[in-house]
DSSP file (Angstrom, degrees, kcal/mol; ACC not computed):
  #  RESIDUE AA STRUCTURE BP1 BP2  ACC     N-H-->O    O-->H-N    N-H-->O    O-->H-N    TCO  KAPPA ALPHA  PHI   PSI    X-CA   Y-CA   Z-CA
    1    1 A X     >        0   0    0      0, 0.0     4,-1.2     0, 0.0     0, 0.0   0.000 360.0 360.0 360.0  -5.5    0.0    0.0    0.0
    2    2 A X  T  4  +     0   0    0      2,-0.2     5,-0.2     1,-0.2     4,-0.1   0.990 360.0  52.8 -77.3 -63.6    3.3    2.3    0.6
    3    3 A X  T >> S+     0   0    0      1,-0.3     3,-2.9     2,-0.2     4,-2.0   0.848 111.0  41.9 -19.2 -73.8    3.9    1.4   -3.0
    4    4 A X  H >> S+     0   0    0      1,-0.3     4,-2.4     2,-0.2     3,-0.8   0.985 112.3  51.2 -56.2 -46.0    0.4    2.5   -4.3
    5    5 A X  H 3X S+     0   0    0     -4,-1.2     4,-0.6     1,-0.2    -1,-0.3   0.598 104.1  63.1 -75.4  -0.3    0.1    5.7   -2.4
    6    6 A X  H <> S+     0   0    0     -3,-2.9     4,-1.0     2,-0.2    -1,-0.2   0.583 111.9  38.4 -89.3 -27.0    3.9    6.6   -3.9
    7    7 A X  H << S+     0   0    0     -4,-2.0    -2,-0.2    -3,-0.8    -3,-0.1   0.754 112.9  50.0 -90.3 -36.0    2.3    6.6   -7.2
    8    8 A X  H  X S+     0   0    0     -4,-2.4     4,-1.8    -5,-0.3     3,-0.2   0.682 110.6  51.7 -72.6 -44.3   -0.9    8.2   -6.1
    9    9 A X  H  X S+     0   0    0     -4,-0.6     4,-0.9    -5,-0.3     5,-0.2   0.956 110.8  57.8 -57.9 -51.7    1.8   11.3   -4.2
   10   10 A X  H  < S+     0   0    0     -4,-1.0     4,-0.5     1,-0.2    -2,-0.2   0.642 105.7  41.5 -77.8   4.2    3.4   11.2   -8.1
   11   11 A X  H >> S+     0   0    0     -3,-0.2     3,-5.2     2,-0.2     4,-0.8   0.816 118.4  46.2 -79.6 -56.2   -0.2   12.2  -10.2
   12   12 A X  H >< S+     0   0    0     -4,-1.8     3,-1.0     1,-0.3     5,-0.4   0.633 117.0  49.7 -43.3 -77.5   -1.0   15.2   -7.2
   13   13 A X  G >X>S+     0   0    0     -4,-0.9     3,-3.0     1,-0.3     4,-1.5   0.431 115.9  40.7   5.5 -67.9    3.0   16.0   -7.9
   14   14 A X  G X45S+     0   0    0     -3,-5.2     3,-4.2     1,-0.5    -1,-0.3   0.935 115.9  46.2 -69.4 -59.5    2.3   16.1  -11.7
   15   15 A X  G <<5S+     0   0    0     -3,-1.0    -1,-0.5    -4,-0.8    -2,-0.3   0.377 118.9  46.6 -59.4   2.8   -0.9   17.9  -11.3
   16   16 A X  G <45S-     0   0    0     -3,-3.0    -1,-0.3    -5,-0.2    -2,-0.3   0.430 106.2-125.9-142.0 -32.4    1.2   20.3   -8.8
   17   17 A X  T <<5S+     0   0    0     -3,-4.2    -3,-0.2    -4,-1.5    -2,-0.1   0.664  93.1  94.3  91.6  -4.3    4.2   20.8  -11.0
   18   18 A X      < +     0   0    0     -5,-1.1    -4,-0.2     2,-0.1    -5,-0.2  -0.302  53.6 149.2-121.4  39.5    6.8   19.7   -8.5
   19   19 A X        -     0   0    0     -5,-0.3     2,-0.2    -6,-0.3     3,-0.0  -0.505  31.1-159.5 -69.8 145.7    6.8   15.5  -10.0
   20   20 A X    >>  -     0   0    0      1,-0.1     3,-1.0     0, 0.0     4,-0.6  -0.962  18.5-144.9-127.1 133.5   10.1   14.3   -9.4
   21   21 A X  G >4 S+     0   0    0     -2,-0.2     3,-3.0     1,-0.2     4,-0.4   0.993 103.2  57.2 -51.9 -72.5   11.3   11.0  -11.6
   22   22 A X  G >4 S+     0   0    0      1,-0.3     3,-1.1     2,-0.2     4,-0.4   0.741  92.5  71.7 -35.2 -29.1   13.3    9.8   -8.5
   23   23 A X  G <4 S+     0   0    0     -3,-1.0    -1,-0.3     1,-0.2     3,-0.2   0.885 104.4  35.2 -76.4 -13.1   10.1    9.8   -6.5
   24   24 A X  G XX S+     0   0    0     -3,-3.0     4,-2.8    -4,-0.6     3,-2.5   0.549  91.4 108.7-100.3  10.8    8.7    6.7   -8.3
   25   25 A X  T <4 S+     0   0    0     -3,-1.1    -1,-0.2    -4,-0.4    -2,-0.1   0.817  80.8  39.1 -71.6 -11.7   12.3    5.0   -8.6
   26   26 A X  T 34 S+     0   0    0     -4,-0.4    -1,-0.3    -3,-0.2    -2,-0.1   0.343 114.5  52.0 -98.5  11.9   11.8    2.3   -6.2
   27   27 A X  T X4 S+     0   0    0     -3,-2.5     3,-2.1     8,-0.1     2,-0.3   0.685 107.0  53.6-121.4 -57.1    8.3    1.5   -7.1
   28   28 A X  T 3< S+     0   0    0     -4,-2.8    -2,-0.2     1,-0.3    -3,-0.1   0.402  97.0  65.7 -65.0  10.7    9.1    1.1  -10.9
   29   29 A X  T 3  S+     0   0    0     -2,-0.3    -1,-0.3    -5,-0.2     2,-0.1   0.728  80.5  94.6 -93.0 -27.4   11.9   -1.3  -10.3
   30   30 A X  S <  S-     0   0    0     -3,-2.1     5,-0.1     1,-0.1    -3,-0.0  -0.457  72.2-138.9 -82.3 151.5    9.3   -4.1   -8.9
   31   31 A X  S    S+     0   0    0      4,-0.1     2,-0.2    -2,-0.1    -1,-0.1   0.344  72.2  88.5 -98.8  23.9    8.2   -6.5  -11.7
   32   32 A X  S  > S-     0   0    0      1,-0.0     4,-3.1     4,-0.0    -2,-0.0  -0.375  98.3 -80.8 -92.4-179.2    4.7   -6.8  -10.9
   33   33 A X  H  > S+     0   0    0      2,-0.3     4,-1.7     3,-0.2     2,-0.3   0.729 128.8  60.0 -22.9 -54.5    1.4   -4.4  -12.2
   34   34 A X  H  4 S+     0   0    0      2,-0.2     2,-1.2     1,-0.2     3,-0.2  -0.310 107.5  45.8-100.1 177.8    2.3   -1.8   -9.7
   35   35 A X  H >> S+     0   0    0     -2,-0.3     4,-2.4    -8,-0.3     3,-1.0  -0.797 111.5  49.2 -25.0 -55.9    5.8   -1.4  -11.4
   36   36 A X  H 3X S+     0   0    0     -4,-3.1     4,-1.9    -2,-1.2    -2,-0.2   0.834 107.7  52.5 -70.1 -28.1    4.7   -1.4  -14.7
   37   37 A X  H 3< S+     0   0    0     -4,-1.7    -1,-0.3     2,-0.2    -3,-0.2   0.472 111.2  51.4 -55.1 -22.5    2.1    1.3  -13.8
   38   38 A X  H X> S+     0   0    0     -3,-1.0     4,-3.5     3,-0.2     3,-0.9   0.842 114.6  38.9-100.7 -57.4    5.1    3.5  -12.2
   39   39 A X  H 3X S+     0   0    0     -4,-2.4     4,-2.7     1,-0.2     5,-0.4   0.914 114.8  52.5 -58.3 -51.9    7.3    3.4  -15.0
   40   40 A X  H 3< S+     0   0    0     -4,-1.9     4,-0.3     1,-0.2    -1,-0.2   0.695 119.9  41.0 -39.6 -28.1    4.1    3.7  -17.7
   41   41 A X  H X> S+     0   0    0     -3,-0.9     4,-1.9    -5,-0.2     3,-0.8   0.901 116.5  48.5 -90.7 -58.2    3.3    7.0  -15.4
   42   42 A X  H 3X S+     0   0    0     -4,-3.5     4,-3.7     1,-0.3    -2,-0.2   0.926 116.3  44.8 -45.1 -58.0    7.2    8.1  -15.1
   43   43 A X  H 3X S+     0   0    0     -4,-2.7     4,-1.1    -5,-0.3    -1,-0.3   0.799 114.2  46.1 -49.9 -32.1    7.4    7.7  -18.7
   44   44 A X  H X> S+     0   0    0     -3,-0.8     3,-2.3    -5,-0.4     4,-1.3   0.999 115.7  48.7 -65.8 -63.6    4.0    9.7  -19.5
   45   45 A X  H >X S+     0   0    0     -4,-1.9     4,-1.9     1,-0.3     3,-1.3   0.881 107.0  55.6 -55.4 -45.8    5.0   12.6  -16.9
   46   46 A X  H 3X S+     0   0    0     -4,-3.7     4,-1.0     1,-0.2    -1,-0.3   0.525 106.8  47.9-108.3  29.0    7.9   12.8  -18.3
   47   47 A X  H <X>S+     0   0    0     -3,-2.3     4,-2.6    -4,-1.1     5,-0.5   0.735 102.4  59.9 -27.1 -71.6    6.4   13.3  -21.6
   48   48 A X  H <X5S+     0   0    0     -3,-1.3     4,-1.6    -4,-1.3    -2,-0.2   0.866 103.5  53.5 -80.9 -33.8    4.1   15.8  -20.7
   49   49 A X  H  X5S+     0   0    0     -4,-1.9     4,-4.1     3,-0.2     5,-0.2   0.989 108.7  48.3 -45.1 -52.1    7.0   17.9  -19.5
   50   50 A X  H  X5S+     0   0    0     -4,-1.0     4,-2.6     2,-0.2     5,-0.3   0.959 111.4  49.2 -36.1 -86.9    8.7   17.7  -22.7
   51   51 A X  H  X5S+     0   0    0     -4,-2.6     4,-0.7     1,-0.3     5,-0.2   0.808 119.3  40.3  -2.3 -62.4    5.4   18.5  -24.4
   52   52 A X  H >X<S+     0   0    0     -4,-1.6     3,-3.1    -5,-0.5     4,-1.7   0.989 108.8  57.7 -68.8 -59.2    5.0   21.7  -21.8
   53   53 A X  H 3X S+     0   0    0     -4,-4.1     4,-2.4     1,-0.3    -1,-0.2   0.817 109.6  47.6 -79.4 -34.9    8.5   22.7  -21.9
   54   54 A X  H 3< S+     0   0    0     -4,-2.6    -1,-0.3    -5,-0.2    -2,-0.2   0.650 113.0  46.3 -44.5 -25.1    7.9   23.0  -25.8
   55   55 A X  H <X S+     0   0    0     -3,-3.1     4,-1.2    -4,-0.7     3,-0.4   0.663 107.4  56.5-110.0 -37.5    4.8   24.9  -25.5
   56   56 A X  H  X S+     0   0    0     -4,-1.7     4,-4.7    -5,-0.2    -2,-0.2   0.959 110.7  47.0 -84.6 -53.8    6.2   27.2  -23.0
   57   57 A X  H  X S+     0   0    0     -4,-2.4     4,-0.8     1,-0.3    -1,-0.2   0.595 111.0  47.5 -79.6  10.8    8.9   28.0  -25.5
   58   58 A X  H  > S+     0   0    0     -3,-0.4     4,-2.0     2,-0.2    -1,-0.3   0.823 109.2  52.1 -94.9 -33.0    6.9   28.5  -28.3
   59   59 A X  H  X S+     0   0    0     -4,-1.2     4,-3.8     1,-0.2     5,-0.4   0.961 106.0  63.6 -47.6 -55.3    4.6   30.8  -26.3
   60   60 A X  H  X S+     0   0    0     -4,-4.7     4,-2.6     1,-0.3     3,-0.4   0.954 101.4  43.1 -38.1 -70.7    7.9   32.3  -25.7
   61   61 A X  H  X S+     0   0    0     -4,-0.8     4,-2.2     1,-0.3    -1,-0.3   0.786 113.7  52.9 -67.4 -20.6    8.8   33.4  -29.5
   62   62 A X  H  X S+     0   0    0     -4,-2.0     4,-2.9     2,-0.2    -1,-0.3   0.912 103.2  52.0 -90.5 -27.9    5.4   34.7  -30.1
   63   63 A X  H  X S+     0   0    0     -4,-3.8     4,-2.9    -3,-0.4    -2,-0.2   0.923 118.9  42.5 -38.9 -57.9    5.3   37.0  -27.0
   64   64 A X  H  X S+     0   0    0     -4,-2.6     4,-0.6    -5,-0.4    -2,-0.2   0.993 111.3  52.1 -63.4 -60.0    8.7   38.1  -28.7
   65   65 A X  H >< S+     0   0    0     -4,-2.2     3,-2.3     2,-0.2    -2,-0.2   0.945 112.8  49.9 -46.9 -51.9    7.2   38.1  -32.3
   66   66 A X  H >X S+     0   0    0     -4,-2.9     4,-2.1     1,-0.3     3,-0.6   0.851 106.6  55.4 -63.1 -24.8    4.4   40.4  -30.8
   67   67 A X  H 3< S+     0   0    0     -4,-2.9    -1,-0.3     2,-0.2    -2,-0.2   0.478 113.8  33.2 -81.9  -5.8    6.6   42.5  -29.3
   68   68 A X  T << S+     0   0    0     -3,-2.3    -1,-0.2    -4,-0.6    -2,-0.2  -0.032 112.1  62.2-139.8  43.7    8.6   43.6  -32.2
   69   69 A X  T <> S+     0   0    0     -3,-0.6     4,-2.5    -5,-0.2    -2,-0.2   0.604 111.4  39.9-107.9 -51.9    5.6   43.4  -34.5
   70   70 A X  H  X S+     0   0    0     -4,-2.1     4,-2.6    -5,-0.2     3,-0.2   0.952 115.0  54.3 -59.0 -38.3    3.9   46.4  -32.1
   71   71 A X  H  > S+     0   0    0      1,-0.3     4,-1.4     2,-0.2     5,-0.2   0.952 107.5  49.7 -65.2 -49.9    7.4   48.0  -32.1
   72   72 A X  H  > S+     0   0    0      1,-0.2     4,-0.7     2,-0.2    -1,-0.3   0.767 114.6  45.3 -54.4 -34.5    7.4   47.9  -36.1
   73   73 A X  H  X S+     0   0    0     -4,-2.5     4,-2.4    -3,-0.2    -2,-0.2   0.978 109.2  49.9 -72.9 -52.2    4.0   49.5  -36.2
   74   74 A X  H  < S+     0   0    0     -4,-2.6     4,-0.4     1,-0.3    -2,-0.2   0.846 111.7  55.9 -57.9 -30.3    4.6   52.3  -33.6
   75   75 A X  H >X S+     0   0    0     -4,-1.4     4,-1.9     2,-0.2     3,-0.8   0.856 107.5  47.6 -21.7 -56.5    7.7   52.9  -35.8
   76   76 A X  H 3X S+     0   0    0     -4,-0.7     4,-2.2     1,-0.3    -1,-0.2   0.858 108.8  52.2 -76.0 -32.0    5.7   53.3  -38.8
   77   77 A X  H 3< S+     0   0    0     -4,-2.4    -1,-0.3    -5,-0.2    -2,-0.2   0.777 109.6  49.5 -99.9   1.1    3.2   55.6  -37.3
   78   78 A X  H X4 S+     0   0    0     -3,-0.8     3,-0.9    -4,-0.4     6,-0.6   0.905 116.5  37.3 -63.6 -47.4    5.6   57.7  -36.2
   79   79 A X  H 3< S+     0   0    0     -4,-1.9     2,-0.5     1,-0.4    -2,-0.2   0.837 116.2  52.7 -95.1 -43.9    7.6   58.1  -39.3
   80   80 A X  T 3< S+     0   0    0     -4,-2.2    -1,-0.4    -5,-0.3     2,-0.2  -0.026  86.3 100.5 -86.2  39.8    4.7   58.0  -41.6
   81   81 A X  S <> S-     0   0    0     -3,-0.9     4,-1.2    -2,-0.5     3,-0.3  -0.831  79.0-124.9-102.6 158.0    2.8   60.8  -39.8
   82   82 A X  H  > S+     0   0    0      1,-0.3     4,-0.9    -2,-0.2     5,-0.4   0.873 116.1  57.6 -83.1 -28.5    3.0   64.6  -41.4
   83   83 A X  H >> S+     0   0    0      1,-0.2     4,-2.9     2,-0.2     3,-2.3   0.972 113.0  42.0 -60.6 -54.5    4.3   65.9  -38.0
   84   84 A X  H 3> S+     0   0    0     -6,-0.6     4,-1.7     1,-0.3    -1,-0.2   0.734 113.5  50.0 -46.0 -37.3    7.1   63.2  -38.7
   85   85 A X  H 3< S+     0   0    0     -4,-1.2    -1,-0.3    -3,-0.3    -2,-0.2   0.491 110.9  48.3 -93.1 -10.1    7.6   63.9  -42.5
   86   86 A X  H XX S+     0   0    0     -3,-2.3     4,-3.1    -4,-0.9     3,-2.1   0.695 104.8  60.6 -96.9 -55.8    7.9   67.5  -42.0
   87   87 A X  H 3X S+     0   0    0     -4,-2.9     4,-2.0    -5,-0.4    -2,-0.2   0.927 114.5  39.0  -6.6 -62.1   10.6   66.9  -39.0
   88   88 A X  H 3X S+     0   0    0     -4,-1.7     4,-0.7     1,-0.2    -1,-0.3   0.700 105.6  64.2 -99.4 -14.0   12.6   65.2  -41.5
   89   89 A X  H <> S+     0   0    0     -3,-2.1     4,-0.9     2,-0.2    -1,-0.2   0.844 110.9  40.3 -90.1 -30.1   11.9   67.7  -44.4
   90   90 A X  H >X S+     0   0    0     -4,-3.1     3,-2.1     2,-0.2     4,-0.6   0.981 109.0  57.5 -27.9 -76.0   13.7   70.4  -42.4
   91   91 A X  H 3X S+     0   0    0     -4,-2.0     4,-2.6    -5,-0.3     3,-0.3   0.727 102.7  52.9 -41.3 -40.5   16.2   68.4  -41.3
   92   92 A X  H 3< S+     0   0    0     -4,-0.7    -1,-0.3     1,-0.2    -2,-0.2   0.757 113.7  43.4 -80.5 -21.0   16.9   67.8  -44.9
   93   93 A X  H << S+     0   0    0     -3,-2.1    -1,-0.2    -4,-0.9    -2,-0.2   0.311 109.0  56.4 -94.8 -12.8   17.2   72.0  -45.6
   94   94 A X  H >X S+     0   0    0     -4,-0.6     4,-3.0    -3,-0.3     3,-2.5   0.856 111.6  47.3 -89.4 -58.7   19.3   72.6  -42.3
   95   95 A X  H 3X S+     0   0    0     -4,-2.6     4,-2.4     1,-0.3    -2,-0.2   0.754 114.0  46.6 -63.2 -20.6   21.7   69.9  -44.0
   96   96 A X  H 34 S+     0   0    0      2,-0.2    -1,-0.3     1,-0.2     4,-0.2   0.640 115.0  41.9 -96.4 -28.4   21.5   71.6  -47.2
   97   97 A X  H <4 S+     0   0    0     -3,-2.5     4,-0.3     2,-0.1    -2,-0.2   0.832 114.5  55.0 -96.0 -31.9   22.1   75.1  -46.0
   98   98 A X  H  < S+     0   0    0     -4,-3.0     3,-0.5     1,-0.3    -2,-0.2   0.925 112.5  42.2 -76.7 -42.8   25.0   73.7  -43.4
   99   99 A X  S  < S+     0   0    0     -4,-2.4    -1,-0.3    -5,-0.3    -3,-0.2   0.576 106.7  59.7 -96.7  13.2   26.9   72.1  -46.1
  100  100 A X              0   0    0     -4,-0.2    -2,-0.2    -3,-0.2    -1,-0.2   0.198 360.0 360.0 -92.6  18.8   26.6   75.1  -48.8
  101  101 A X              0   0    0     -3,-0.5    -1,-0.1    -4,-0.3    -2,-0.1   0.478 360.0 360.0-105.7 360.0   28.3   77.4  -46.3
């Protein structure tokens, strides 16, 4: 029963986020049902990390892709706006007068 309730601590674990592999090693060594069920679980969780840790980093690059997709737009509406476009048409007549003197 130690056995069962070591396997039963390693779902809450999963569902919890703190599963450790080591916690089911002495129950997935015996070669009965209750063995094969700890290794079939070890192997599943540690799946389903994989799985998350994938997901996490994909999450990851589209947080980053949104962030320098808004950057590229606010860019754009700065620089395409007339305040902007006169800004720079100045600019362009200060240069013009500064290097014909």
């Amino acid at each position: 029963m130690r056995h069962v309730a070591l396997v039963t601590d390693a779902a809450a674990a999963v569902e919890t986020e703190t599963f450790d592999l080591e916690a089911l090693a002495y129950v997935s060594a015996r070669t009965d049902a209750l063995g094969q069920l700890a290794r079939v679980f070890a192997r599943m969780a540690r799946e389903v990390y994989s799985r998350e840790q994938r997901l996490k980093q994909q999450v990851q690059q589209l947080r980053i892709e949104l962030d320098e997709a808004r950057q590229a737009r606010q860019v754009a509406e700065i620089t395409e706006s007339e305040y902007f476009q006169r800004l720079q048409a100045r600019t362009h007549d200060l240069r013009r007068i500064i290097d014909g003197s």
